[in-house]
C-alpha positions as CSV (number, residue, x, y, z in Angstrom):
1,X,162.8,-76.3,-56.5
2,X,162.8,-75.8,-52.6
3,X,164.2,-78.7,-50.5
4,X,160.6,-79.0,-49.1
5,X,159.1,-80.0,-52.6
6,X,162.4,-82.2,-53.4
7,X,161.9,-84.0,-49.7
8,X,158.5,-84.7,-50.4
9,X,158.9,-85.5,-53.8
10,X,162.1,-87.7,-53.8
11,X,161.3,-89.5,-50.2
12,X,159.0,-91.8,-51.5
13,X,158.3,-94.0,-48.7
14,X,157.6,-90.8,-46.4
15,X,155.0,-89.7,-49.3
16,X,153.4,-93.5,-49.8
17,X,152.7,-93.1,-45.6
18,X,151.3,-89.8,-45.8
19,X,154.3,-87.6,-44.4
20,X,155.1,-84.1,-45.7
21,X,157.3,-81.2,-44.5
22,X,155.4,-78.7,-43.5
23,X,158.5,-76.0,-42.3
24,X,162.6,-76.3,-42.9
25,X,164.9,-73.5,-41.6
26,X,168.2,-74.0,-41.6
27,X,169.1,-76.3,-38.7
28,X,165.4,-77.1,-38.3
29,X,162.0,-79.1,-40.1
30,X,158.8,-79.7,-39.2
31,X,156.6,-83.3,-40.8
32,X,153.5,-84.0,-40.0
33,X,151.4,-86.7,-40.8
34,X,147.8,-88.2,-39.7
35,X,147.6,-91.2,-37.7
36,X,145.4,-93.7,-40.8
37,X,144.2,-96.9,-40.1
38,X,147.5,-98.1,-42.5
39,X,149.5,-97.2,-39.5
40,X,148.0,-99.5,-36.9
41,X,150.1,-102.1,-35.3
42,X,148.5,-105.5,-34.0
43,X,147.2,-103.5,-30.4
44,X,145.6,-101.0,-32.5
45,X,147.7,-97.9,-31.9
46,X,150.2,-96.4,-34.0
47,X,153.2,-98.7,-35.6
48,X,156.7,-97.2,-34.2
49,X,158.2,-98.3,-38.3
50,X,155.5,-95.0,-39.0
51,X,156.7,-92.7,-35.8
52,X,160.1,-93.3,-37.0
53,X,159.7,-92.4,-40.6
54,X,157.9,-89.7,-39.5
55,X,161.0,-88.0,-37.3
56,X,163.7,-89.5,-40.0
57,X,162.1,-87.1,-42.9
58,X,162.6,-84.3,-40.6
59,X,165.4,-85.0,-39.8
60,X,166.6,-85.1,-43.4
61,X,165.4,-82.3,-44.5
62,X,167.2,-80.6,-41.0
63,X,170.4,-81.5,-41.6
64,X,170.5,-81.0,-45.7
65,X,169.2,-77.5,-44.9
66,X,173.1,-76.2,-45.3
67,X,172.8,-77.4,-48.9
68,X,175.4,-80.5,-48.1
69,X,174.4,-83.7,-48.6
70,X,174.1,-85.7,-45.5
71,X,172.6,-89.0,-44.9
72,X,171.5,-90.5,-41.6
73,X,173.9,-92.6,-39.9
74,X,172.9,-93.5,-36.2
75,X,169.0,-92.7,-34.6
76,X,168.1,-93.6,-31.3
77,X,163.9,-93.7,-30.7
78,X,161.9,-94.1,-27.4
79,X,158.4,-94.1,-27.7
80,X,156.5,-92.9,-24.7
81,X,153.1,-92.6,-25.7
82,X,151.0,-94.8,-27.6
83,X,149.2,-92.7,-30.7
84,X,145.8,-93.2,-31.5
85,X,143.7,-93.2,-35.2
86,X,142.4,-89.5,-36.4
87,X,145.9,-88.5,-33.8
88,X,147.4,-85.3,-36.2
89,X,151.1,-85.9,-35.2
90,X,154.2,-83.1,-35.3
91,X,157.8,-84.1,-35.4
92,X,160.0,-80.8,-34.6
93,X,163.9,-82.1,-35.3
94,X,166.1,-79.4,-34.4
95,X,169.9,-79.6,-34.9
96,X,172.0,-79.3,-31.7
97,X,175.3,-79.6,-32.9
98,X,176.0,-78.2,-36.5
99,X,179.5,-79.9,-37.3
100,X,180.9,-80.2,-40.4
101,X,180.9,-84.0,-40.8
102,X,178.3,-85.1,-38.3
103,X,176.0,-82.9,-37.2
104,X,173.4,-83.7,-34.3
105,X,169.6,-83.4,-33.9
106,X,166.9,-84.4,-31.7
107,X,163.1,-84.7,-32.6
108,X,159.7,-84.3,-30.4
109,X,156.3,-86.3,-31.8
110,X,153.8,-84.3,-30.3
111,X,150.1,-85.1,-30.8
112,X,147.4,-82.7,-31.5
113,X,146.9,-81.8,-28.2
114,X,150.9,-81.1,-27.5
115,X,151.2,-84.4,-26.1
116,X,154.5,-86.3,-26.5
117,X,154.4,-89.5,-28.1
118,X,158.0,-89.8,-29.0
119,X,161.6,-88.4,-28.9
120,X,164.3,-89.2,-31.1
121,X,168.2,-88.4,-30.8
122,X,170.1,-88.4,-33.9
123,X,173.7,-88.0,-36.7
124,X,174.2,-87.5,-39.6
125,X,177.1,-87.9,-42.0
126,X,177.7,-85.4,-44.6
127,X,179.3,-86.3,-48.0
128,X,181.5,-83.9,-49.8
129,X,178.6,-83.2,-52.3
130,X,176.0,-81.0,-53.1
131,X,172.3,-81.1,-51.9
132,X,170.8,-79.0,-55.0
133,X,167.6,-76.9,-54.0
134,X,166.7,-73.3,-54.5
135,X,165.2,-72.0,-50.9
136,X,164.2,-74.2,-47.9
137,X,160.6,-73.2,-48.3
């Protein structure tokens, strides 16, 4: 199995909100995901709960692309564009810092149009264990 089918297999709540991987290298994952009426706020724009879930499975499957378990442990957000229904939305998370217990990555939400809706700065921790897959893509 690559880590791309067990991310969007085993991340559940990333799947039930439409989210896939779309592209992991090592140190790097790509999730898209289209903005649905299910992930309207109150002012009728895109919920931040979605944006973030959206960054946070890219991030996963960034950081786990060494084959060591890590799990997220801090994630900072700001949101600085709103995203519309029908928006197609990119999250590129590229790790910055590659250490051995808690590695670094930031994330860009880009809209169809290569507008930024959002940018996210976050660690990991990574467990003395495993993460079982057979190629990133």
């Amino acid at each position: 199995m690559t880590l791309k089918d067990n991310l969007n297999q085993s991340d559940r709540f990333a799947a039930s909100c439409g989210i896939s991987l779309t592209d992991i290298k090592e140190g790097y994952a790509v999730a898209e995901m289209t903005v649905e009426e299910r992930h309207l706020n109150g002012g009728g724009v895109c919920q931040g709960g979605a944006l973030f879930t959206l960054a946070d499975l890219a991030v996963a499957a960034a950081v786990n692309s060494h084959r060591q378990l890590t799990f997220g442990i801090q994630n900072s957000i700001s949101f600085l564009h709103s995203a519309q229904k029908g928006d197609r939305l990119k999250a590129t998370a590229e790790e910055i810092f590659n250490h051995p217990k808690i590695p670094y990555v930031n994330v860009k939400i880009e809209n169809q149009n290569g507008e930024l809706i959002a940018v996210l700065t976050g660690q990991g921790y990574r467990k003395n264990a495993e993460m079982k897959f057979d190629t990133l893509i």
